[in-house]
N, C-alpha and C positions, 0 to 999 in steps of 0.2 A: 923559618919564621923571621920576620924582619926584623928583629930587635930595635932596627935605629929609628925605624919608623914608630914601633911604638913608643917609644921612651919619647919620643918630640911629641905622640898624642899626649900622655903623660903632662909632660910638663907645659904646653898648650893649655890642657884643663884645670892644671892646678892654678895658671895664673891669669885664667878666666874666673874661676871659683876662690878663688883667693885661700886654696886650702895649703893649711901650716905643712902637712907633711904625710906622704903616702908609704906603704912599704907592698911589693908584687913579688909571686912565688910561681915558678908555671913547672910541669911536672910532664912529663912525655916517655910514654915506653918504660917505665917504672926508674928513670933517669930525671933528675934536676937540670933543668935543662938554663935557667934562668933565675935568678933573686936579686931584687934590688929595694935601695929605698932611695926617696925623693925631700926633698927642701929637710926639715927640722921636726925632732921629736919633742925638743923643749925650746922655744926659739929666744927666749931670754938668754938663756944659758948657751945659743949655737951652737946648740945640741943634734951633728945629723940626725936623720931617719936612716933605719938599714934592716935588713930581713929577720934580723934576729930582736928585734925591740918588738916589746909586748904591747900588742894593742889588743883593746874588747872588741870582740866580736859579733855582739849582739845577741842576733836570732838565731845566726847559725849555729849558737848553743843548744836550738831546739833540734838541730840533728842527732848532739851527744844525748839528750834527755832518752831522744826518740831508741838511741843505741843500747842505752842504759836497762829501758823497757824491754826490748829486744833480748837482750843478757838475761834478763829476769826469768822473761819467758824460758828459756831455754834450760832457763837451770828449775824447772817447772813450780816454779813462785806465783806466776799469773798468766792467763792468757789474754790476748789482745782481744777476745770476746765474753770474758767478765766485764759484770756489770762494776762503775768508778761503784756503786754504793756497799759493794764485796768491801771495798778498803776506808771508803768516806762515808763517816758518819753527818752526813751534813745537807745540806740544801747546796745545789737545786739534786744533787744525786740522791737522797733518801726516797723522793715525791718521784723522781724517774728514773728508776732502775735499768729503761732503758739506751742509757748514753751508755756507753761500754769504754773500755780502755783507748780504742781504734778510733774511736770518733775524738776524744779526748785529742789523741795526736794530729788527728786528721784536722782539725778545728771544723767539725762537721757534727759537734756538739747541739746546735741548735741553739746555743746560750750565748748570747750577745757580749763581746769587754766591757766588764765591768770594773777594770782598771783598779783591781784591790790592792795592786803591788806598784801601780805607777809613784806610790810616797816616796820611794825608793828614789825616782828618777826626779823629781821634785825637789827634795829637800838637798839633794845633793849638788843641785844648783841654785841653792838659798832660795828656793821658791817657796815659802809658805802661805800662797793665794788660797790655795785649795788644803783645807785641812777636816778629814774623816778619821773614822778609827777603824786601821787597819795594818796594828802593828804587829801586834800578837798571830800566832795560827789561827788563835779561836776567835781572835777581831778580824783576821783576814775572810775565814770562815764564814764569819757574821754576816759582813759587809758581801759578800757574793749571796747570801740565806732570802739578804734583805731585798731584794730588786727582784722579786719572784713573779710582779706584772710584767718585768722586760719580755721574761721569755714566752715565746706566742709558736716559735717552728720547733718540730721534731729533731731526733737524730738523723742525721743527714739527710736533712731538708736543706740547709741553710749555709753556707760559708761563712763563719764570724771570726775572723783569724784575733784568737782571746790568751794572749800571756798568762793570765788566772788559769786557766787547766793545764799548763805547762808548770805551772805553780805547786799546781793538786799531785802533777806526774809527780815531780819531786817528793812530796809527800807523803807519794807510794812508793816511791824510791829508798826512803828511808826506814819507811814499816817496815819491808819485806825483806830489807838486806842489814838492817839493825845497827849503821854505819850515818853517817854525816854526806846529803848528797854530795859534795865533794870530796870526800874521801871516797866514796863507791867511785866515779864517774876519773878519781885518780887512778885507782886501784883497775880497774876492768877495760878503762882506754886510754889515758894518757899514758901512763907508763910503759903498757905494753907497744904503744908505738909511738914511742923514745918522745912524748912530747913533755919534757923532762921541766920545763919551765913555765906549763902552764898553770894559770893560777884562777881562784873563785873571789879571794878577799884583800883587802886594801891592806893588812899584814904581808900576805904573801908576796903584792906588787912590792911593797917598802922592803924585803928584805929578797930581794931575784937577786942572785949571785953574781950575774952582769951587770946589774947595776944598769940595766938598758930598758926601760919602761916609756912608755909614753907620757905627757904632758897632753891633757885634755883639753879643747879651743870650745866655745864657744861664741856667737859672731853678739854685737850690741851698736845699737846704730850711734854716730859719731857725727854730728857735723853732715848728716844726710847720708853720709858711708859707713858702711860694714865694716868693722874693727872687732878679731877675733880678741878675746879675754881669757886668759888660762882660768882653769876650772878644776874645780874636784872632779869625781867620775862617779858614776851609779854601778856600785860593786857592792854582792854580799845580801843576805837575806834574801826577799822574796824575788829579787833579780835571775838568782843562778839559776835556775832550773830553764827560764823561758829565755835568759840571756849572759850572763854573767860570767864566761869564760875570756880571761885575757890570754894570748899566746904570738908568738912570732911567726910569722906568714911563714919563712922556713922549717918550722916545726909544721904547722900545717899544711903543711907537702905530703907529710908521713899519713896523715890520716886521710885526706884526700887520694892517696895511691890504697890503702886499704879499702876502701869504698870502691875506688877501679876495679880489684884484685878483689871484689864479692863478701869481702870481712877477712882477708889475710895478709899477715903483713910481715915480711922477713922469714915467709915459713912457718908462723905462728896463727891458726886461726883463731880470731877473737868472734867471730860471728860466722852462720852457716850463711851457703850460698841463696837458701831458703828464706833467711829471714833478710838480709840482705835486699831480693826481689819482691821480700812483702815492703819493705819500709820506701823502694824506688816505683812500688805500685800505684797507680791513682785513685784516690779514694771517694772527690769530689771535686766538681770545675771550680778554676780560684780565679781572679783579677791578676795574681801575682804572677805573671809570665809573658812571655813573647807568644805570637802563633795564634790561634782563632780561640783555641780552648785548654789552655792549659790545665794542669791537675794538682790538686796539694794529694802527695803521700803521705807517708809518716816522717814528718819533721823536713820534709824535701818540697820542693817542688819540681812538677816534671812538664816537659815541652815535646811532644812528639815529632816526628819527623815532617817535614813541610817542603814545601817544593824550592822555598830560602834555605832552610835548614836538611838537609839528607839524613841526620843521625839525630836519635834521642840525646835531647839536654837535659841535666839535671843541677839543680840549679838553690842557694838559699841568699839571701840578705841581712844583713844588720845594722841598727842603728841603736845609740844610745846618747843622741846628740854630743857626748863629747867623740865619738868612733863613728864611723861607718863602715862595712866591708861588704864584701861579695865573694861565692864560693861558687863554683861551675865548675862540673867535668862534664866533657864525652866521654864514656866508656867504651865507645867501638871505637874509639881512635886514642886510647887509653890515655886521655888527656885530662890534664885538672891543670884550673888555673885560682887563686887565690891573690885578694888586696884588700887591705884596709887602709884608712886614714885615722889620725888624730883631730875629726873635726867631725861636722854635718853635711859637708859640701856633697857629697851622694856623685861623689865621680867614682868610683870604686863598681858599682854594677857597668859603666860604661867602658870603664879600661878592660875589663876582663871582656867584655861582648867584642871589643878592637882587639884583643888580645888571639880568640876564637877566628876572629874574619882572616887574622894576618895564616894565622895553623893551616886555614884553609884555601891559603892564596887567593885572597882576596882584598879588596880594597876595602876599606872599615869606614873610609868615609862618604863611601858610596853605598856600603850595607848596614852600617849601623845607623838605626833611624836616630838615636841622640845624636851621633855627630853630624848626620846629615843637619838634622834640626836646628843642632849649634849653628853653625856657618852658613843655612839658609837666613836663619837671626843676624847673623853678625852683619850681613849684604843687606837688610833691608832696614836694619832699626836708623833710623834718622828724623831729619824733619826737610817735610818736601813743601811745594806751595803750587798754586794754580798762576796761569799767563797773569802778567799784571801786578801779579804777589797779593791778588785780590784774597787769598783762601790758604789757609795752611792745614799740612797733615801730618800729624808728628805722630811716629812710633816707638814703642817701646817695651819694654819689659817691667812691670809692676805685680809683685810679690809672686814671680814666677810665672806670670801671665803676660801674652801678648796681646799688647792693647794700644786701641788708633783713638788719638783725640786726633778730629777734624772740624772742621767749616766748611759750610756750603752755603748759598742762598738760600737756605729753609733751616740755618742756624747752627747750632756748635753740638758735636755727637761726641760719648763717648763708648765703647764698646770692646768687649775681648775681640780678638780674631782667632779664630779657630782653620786647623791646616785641612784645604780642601787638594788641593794638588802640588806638592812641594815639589817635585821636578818643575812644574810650569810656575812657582811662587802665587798660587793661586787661593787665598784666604776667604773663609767667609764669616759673616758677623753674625755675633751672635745675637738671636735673638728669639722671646716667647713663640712666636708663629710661625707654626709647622711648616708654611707655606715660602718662607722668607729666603728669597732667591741673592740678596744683596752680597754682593763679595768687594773685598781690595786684590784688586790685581799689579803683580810690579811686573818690569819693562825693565831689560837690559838694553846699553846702548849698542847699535850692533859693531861696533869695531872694536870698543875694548872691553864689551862685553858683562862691564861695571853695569849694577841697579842705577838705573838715570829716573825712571819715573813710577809712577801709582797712579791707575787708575780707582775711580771712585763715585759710582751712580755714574752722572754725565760730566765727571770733571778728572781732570789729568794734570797731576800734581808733580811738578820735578824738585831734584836734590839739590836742598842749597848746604 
């Protein structure tokens, strides 16, 4: 693998995204093959980032949940085909008995987010826009009881990727093992594979024995630019179960090789090879993946083999606006790679995807469609004009959208542009009518090869 190559995509994205600081783990053959961190974990304090600083992880805590369940099972507590209303006295489970534990993980519930625990992520960035009650279990409870017209689809009918049943999992987490979800979820997998610092609550970050935690960004517009803002973090309560694990990418190497190695880790099994294949199984098609049809399993998502891709990927992401990360292994090429940030910038799925291209002797910015995308962006955003300077066409990037204000002789247009052929830089616009042929086309100069112009309807705009 190229290392030099990736650390410059690395640091390329970070200071395109203006992110405060990354930290990557990549794992091979049941060998550490690589750890690093990038810019600052507290950037006041010039503070580096480094593999062993604790960042939140997000969603890919719904993998530990999914683990937890799993454990449970085994120790024959529950099955994955018990009904939630075996253990939840409550709505929408009393009225349908038939959402089961499997759908619960699956998010193939049929029960749309109802965001009972997002207060959590709210208040912790002095947001109090949005205020409901749903502090308590029995207010969390409530407030899911109360929205009984949302739900209209069955058990996996539906994909509704819902942190509230990750919520609930918790809660049967704690019925059945008589413990504190993070004291079970210490006790059954962090410990056993040595991930010795990770933590659920805003005590535990204040007292890590290294003293190496993360400083949380949030970005606030400044002067028309993006200016990150140190932040509290959303840790604890109704977070843990569906998010709320903080840990250092190198510590997540161990658990990532236990998931390679089927639920063994050091000669120690914590999970069978069985339940293992049930949790990497597809349960329902998700939005969240690469490839035509991707699938949510239990707590994962899965990518089948593809004529891009030769080898099943398995795959999670997290966000908690002050973190993002990304967790992916191959299992036939007993690879895991793992990154987070201390921010929202969402490079962290992209470095791990360049990470995979390089494993595979490949070029990343020819196979990764974000970086293709990137750098197809970076060649055409400008402002071009028509002969005469009679017509201008400016492009750009607006809240993550590519979009052309132009002029023509029939007046001043604004509109997204959507990728119709990015090898040939061929865009079309959008628009209601099904029938709407309209595209921007760019034109490289043919000697240096530079975007020199855009076509557009009957007019040809070059770069000033």
């Amino acid at each position: 693998m190229n290392l030099n190559k990736l650390e410059k995509i690395i640091r390329t994205l970070m200071r395109k995204r203006h992110t405060p600081g990354m930290a990557i783990g990549i794992i091979k053959d049941g060998e550490t093959i690589y750890t690093n961190g990038f810019g600052a974990r507290d950037l006041k304090n010039n503070l580096p980032m480094n593999a062993d600083t604790l960042i939140g992880i997000g969603s890919i805590t719904k993998s530990f949940t999914a683990f937890a369940i799993m454990k449970l099972q085994e120790m024959g507590k529950l099955s994955l085909d018990d009904s939630g209303s075996k253990f939840l006295d409550a709505e929408p489970f009393k009225s349908r008995p038939q959402i089961k534990i499997r759908h619960m993980l699956s998010h193939s519930s049929g029960v749309p987010s109802l965001d009972a625990g997002m207060l959590s992520f709210a208040f912790a960035f002095d947001d109090y826009s949005g205020l409901y009650p749903a502090t308590s279990r029995e207010d969390f409870l409530a407030h899911m009881a109360d929205a009984e017209e949302f739900i209209i689809f069955e058990p996996g009918e539906k994909f509704f990727y819902n942190n509230d049943m990750y919520t609930c999992l918790g809660f049967i987490i704690e019925q059945l093992s008589g413990m504190s979800f993070e004291e079970f979820i210490q006790r059954e997998i962090l410990q056993p594979v040595e991930m010795t610092r990770g933590v659920m609550t805003q005590e535990g970050l204040d007292k890590d024995p290294d003293n190496n935690t993360m400083t949380g960004y949030l970005f606030e517009s400044r002067e028309g630019k993006a200016a990150a803002k140190a932040s509290a973090v959303p840790i604890g309560g109704h977070v843990q179960a569906p998010g709320g694990l903080y840990v250092s990418m190198a510590e997540m190497l161990n658990y990532a090789q236990c998931m390679i190695n089927e639920g063994e880790f050091n000669g120690h099994r914590l999970l069978s090879s069985e339940s293992v294949a049930a949790i990497f199984s597809g349960e329902i098609v998700t939005p969240y993946g690469a490839g035509d049809a991707p699938e949510y399993g239990l707590g994962w998502s899965i990518e089948a083999k593809s004529e891009e891709m030769p080898y099943t990927v398995i795959h999670h992401g997290g966000g908690m606006g002050t973190s993002n990360s990304f967790l992916i292994l191959v299992p036939e090429l007993n690879l895991g790679i793992v990154a987070a940030e201390n921010a929202g910038t969402g490079i962290t799925p992209v470095v791990c995807r360049a990470a995979i291209s390089l494993a595979l002797g490949q070029d990343p910015e020819a196979e990764v469609e974000d970086l293709r995308l990137g750098l197809a962006l970076d060649e055409i955003e400008g402002c071009y004009k028509s002969q005469y300077d009679m017509y201008e066409l400016k492009v750009s990037r607006v809240n993550n959208v590519l979009q052309a204000d132009l002029q023509t002789d029939d007046g001043s247009f604004s509109f997204p542009l959507l990728v119709k052929d990015l090898d040939n830089l061929e865009f079309s616009t959008y628009s209601l009518k099904a029938g709407n042929k309209a595209a921007v086309v760019f034109y490289r100069n043919k000697t240096s090869g530079a975007v020199e112009f855009a076509a557009y309807d009957r007019f040809l705009y070059r770069r000033v």
